[in-house]
N, C-alpha and C positions, 0 to 999 in steps of 0.2 A: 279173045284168045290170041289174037295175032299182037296186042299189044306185051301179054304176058309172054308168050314167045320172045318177044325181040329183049323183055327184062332178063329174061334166062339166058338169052346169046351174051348181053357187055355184061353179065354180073360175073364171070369168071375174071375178065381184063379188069374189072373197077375194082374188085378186090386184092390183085395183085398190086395197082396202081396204088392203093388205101394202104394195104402194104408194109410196100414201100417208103409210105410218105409216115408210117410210125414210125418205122427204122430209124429214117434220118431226125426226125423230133428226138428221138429217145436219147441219139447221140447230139444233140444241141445240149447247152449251159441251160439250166434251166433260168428260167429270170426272175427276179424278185417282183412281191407282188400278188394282188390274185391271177388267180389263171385266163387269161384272155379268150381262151374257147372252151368247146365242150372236149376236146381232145387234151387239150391243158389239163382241163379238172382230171379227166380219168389218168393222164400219166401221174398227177400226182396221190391218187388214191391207191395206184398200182404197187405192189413190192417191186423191190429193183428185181428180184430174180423171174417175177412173170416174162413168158416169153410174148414175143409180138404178137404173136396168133390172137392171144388170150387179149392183149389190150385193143389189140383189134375189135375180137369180138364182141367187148364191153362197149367198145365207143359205137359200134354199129347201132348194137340193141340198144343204147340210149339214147342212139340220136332216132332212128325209128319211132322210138315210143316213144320219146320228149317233144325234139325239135319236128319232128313229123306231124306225131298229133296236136299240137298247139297251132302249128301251119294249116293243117286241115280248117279246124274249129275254125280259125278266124280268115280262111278262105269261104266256108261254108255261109258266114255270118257277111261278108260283103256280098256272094255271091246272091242270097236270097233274099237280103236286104233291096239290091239292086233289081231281084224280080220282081219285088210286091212295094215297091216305093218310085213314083219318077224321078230322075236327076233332076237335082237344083233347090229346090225345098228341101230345110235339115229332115231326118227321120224324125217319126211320128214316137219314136219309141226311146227310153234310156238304153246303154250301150246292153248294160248287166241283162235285160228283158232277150235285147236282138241275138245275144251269142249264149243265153239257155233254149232258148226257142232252137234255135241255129243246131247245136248241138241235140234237141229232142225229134226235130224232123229230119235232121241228116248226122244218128250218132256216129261220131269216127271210127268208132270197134262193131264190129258189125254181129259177134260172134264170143261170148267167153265159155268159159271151160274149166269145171274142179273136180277130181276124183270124189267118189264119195268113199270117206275113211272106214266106213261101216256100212252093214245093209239095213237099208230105211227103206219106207212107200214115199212115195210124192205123188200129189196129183192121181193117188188112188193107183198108182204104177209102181211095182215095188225092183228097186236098184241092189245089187251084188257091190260088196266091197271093192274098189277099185274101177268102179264103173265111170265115165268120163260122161258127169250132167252138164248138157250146155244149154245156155241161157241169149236170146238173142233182143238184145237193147233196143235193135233195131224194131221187132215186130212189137215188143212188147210198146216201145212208144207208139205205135201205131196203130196200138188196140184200141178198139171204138166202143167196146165196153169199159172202159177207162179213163180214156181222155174226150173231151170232147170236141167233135171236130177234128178227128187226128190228123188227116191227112191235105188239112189246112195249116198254112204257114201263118198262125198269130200270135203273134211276141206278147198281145196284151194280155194275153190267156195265164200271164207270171202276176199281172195285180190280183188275179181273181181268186180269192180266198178258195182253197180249198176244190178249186178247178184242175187238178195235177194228177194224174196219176201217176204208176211208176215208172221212177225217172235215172236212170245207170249208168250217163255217160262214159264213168270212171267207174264200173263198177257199185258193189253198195255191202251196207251190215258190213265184218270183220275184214272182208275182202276189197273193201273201199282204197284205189290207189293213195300212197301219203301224200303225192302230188296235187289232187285234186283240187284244190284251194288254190294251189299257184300256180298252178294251168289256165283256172278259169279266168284268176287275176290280169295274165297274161296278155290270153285271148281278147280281153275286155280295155287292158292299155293301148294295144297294138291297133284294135278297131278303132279307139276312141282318138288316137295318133293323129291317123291314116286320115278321118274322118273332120277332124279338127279345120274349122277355118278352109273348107276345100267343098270344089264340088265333084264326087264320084258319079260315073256312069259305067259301066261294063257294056260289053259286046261279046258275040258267039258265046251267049250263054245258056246252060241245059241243065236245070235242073233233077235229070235222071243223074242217080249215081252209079259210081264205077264199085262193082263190089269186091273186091279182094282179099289181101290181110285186113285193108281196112276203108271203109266207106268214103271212097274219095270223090271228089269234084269235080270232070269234066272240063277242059281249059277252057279258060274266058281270059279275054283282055277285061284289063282295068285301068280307068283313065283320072287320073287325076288332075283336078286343077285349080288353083286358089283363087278363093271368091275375091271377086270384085268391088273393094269396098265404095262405098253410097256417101258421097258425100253430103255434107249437110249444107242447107241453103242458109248463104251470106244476109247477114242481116242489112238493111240499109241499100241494096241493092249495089254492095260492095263485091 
C-alpha cells in the first residue's frame, strides 16, 4: 500500500514532465529512417491533428503493456532461474523452457477481463449481457488439478509431452494478444544476451510477487560477469 501510495503522489509530476517532453518531439524535424524509440513509432502512427494528451496516452499504454511486460517476463525468468540454479554452472534448461516456466509460475497479468455480449451459463453460473467475466492466469496456472506440481518452479515440465495445463500468459482462443509471438521471442533474446558467455548471480532476492496491474518482481540486484576463459595446456611443455 505505501508503495502504491507513493506511485499516486509522482504520477501527476511524471505526466506533466512526459508531457512535456511530447510537446518538444512533436515540434523536432522528424528524421529520416525507422523510428529510434517507442515514442518515434507512435508519433509516427499519430495524425498531425491528434493532440498531445492522446499521443501521450498511446505511448503510456504501450509502453505499459509492451516494454513493461516484456521487462517483467524476462526479470521473472533471471530472477527464478537464479533461485533454483547456483551461480557459475550454465543452466540446466534451453532459454525458450526457463521464460515459459517463468511466465507460468509468475504470469505478468495477473487478472483479465471481457464483457459477455450475450446471456450464457458458465461453469453452471449463468451471466447477464454485459456482465464483466474475469479470468485469472495466475490461479489458473497454479491449479493442481491441472498442472503438475504447480507451485514448483520446473522449466523441464515444457519437454513433457502433454504435462501442460492451461497456459494464458498473453491471453488465449480469439482473445490471444497479436503480440504474443514477439514478446516471447524477446524475452528469450534478452535472457539468452544477458546469459551468454557470463556468469549471473542475484542478491536480495524474493520470490513472493508484488500484485498490482501486474504481477511484478520484488527488487533484486543482478550481477553480472564474463567467464573466465580455460586455457588449454601447451603441448611439449611450451
Amino acid at each position: 500500500m505505501r508503495q502504491r501510495l507513493r506511485a499516486e503522489i509522482v504520477r501527476p509530476g511524471l505526466l506533466a514532465a512526459l508531457a512535456e517532453h511530447v510537446h518538444h518531439r512533436r515540434a523536432e524535424v522528424p528524421g529520416a529512417g525507422e523510428p529510434q524509440d517507442l515514442l518515434d513509432a507512435v508519433l509516427g502512427a499519430c495524425p498531425g491533428e491528434s493532440t498531445d494528451r492522446t499521443v501521450l496516452d498511446l505511448w503510456v499504454l504501450l509502453f505499459t503493456s509492451i516494454v513493461g511486460n516484456v521487462g517483467y517476463a524476462v526479470a521473472w525468468s533471471l530472477l527464478l532461474a537464479g533461485l533454483h540454479h547456483p551461480p557459475g554452472p550454465p543452466w540446466p534448461w534451453p532459454v525458450d523452457w526457463l521464460v515459459r516456466e517463468a511466465a507460468r509460475h509468475r504470469p505478468f497479468v495477473w487478472m483479465v477481463g471481457r464483457r459477455v455480449p450475450h446471456p450464457l451459463e458458465f461453469g453452471g453460473l449463468p451471466f447477464a449481457a454485459g456482465t464483466v467475466l474475469s479470468v485469472s492466469p495466475y490461479l489458473l496456472h497454479h491449479d493442481a488439478q491441472r498442472w503438475d506440481r504447480p507451485r514448483t518452479f520446473r522449466p523441464e515440465r515444457w519437454s513433457e509431452p502433454g504435462g501442460q495445463g492451461p497456459y494464458l500468459p498473453f491471453s488465449t482462443g480469439p482473445f490471444t494478444c497479436g503480440g504474443a509471438s514477439v514478446a516471447h521471442d524477446l524475452a528469450c533474446e534478452t535472457v539468452a544476451a544477458l546469459s551468454l558467455d557470463a556468469r549471473l548471480s542475484i542478491s536480495g532476492a524474493d520470490a513472493r510477487p508484488l500484485v498490482a496491474g501486474s504481477v511484478l518482481p520484488r527488487p533484486f540486484a543482478l550481477r553480472r560477469a564474463r567467464k573466465t576463459p580455460v586455457c588449454a595446456p601447451r603441448k611439449g611443455g611450451e
